[in-house]
C-alpha positions in Angstrom: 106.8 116.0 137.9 109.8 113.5 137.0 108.7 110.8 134.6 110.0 107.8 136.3 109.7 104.1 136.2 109.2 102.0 138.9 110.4 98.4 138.2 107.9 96.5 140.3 109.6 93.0 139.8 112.9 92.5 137.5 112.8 88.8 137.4 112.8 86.2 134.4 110.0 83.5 134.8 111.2 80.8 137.2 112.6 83.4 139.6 111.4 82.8 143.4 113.6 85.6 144.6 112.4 88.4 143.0 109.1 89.0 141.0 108.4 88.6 137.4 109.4 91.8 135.0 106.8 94.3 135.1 106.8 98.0 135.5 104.9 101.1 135.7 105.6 104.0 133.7 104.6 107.4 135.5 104.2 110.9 134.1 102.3 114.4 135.1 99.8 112.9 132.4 99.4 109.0 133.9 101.2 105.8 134.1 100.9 103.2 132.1 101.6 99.5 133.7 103.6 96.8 131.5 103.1 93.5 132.2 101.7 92.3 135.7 103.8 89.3 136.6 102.4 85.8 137.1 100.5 86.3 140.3 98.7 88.0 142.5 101.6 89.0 143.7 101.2 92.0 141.5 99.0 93.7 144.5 102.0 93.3 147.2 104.5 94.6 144.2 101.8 97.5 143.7 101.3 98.2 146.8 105.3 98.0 148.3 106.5 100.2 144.9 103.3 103.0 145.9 101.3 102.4 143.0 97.6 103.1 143.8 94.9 100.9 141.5 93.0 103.4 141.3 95.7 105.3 139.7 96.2 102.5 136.9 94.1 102.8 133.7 96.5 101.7 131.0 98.4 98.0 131.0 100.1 96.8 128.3 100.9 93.3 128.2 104.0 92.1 125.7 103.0 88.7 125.2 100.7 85.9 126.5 103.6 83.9 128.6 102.6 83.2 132.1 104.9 85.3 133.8 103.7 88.4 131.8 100.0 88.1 132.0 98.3 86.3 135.0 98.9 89.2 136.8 96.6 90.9 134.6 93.6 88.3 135.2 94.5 89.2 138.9 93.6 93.3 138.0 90.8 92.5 136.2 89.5 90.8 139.2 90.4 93.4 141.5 89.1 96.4 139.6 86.1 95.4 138.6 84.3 95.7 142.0 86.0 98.6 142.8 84.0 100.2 139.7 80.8 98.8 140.5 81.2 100.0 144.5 82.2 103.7 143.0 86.0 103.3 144.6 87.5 103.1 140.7 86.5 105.8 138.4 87.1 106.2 135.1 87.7 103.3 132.8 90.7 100.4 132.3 91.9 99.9 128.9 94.1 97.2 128.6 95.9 97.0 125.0 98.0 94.0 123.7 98.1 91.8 120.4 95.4 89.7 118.9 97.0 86.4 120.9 97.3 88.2 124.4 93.4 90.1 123.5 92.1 86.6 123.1 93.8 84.8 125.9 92.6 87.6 128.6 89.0 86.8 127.0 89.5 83.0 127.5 90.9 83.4 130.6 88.2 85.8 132.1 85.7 83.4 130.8 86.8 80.3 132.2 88.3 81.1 135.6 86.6 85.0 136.7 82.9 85.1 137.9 80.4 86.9 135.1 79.7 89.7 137.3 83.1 90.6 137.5 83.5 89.9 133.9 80.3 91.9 132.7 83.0 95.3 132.9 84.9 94.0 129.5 83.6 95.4 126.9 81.9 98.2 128.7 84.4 100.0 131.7 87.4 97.7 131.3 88.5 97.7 127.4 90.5 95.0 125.6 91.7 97.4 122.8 94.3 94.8 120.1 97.1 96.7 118.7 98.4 96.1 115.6 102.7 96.4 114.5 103.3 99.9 114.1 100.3 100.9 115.1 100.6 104.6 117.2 98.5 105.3 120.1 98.8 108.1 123.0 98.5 106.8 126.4 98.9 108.9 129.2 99.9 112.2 126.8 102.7 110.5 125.2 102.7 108.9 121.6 103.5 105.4 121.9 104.1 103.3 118.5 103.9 99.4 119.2 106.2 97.1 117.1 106.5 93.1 116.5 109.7 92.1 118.2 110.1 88.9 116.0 109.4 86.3 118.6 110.5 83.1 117.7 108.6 81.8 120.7 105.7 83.5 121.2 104.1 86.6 119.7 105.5 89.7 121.0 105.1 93.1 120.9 107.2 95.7 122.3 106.9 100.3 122.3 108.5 103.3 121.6 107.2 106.3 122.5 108.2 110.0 123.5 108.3 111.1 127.1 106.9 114.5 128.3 111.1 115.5 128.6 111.4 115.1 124.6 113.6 111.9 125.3 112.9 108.4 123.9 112.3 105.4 125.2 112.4 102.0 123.8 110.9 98.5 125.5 112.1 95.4 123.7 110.3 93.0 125.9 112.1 89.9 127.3 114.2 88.3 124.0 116.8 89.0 122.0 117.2 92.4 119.5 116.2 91.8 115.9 117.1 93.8 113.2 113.2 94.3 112.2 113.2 96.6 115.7 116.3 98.8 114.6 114.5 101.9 113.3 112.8 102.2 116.9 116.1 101.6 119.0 118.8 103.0 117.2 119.8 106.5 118.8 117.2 106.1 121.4 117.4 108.0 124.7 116.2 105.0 127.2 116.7 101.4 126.0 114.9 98.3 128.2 116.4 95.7 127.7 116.2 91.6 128.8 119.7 90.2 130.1 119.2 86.7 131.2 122.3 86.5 132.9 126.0 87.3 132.8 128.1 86.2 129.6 130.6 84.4 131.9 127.4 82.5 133.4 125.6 81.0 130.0 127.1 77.2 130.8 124.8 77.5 133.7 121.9 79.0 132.5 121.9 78.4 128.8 120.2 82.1 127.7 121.0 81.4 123.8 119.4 77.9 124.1 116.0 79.5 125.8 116.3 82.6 122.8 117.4 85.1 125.9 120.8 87.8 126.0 123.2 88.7 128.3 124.1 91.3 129.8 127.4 91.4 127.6 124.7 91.2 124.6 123.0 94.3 125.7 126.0 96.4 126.1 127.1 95.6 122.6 123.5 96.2 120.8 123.0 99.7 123.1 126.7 100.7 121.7 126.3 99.8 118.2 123.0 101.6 118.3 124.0 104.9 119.7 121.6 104.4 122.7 122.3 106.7 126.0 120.8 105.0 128.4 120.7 101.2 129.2 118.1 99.5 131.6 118.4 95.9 132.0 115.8 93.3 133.4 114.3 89.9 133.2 117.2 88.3 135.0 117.8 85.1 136.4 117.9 85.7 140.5 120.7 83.8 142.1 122.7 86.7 142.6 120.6 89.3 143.0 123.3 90.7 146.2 126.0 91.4 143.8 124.1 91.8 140.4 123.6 95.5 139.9 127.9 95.2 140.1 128.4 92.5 137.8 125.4 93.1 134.8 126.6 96.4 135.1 130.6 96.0 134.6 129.8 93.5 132.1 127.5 95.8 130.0 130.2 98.5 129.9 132.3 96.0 128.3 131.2 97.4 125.3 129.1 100.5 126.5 130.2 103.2 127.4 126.6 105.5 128.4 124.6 105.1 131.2 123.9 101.5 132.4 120.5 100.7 135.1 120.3 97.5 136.6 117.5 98.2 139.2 116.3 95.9 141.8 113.1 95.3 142.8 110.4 97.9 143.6 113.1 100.4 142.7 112.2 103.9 140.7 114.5 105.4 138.1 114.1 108.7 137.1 114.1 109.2 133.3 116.1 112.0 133.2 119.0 113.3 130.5 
């Protein structure tokens, strides 16, 4: 079996036309879902991009922004049943920093009912992870690394797919030289591109600590990455901006570039 990735939405937070960034990472082993979106929208995303629930038992959530971790609330409340009625077997273990650990508790508390609740802590796991802490999901090794938020606490991974290739998330801001030693030379980088260089007038990414797509070309080249995947996009062009993100990005890069759409699967391949 390919590993692959589908990107169940590729959209930055105040995006109506496509969903909020999250994606599921598949392998012979398991999957492991990254962020859930801002809604429960998540089910329509799962359920359009073939992702079964039941086949989720890993998130990871990057930071406790809206657009990154309501959907999770959402799971929570859809997978707890399940467990209880015997359609869900196995366990959930959802794994984020302290911040996003505490604001899934809080959360939970204040706006799930307690028998849906009652599975945290005993079927559905909220397991903190700590910078540079390594942990194997799904029969790869992931490590999980501080991205140097100057917004919000952040975490993003690197692991080793079940092909030997690397892959590196850098969750939705700008590359900082505390993340080099996970990115550079890396097979597969993910990476946020706000919108197009020629566009920044109109959507001010440096003012909101974002990139463009220009910026990504120029970090994957100067890092000997292979393969570019870029994401968390404004959505005003969506038409035409596989073309555009894309010719920008090779500006500077000259490997692979990904700019996938919605719902989309990309095979991780060499």
């Amino acid at each position: 079996m390919d590993t692959t990735i589908t990107m169940l939405g590729t959209g930055n937070a105040m995006c109506t036309r496509c969903y909020n960034t999250c994606f599921y990472l598949r392998t012979a082993g398991g999957g492991l879902l990254v962020d859930a979106g801002g809604g429960n929208g998540i089910f329509r995303q799962l359920y359009r991009g073939k992702v079964a629930i039941e086949e989720i038992h890993h998130i990871f959530v990057t930071h406790c922004h809206t657009d990154h971790i309501l959907g999770v609330i959402w799971l929570i409340r859809k997978i707890s049943p399940m467990m209880y009625k015997g359609k869900y077997h196995g366990t959930l273990t959802i794994y984020g920093n302290d911040l996003v650990i505490q604001a899934i508790n809080t959360m939970c508390r204040l706006m799930v009912p307690d028998k849906i609740t009652s599975a945290i802590g005993n079927t559905i796991i909220l397991q903190q992870v700590d910078d540079g802490q390594h942990i194997d999901i799904a029969s790869m090794p992931f490590t999980f690394f501080d991205i140097a938020s100057t917004k919000a606490k952040q975490y993003g991974f690197s692991t080793v797919l079940p092909n030997g290739q690397s892959l590196v998330c850098l969750g939705d801001e700008p590359f900082q030289p505390s993340s080099e030693r996970y990115v550079r030379g890396c097979d597969w980088l993910m990476c946020e591109a706000f919108c197009l260089y020629r566009d920044r007038q109109f959507f001010n990414p440096y003012e909101k600590n974002h990139s463009t797509a220009l910026d990504a070309g120029r970090l994957a080249q100067e890092l000997g990455v292979k393969h570019l995947l870029l994401y968390h996009t404004e959505d005003r062009n969506l038409t035409t901006r596989r073309i555009t993100y894309s010719a920008e990005a090779a500006q500077h890069f000259t490997g692979t570039i990904h700019v996938p759409d919605d719902l989309e699967t990309v095979t991780l391949s060499r």
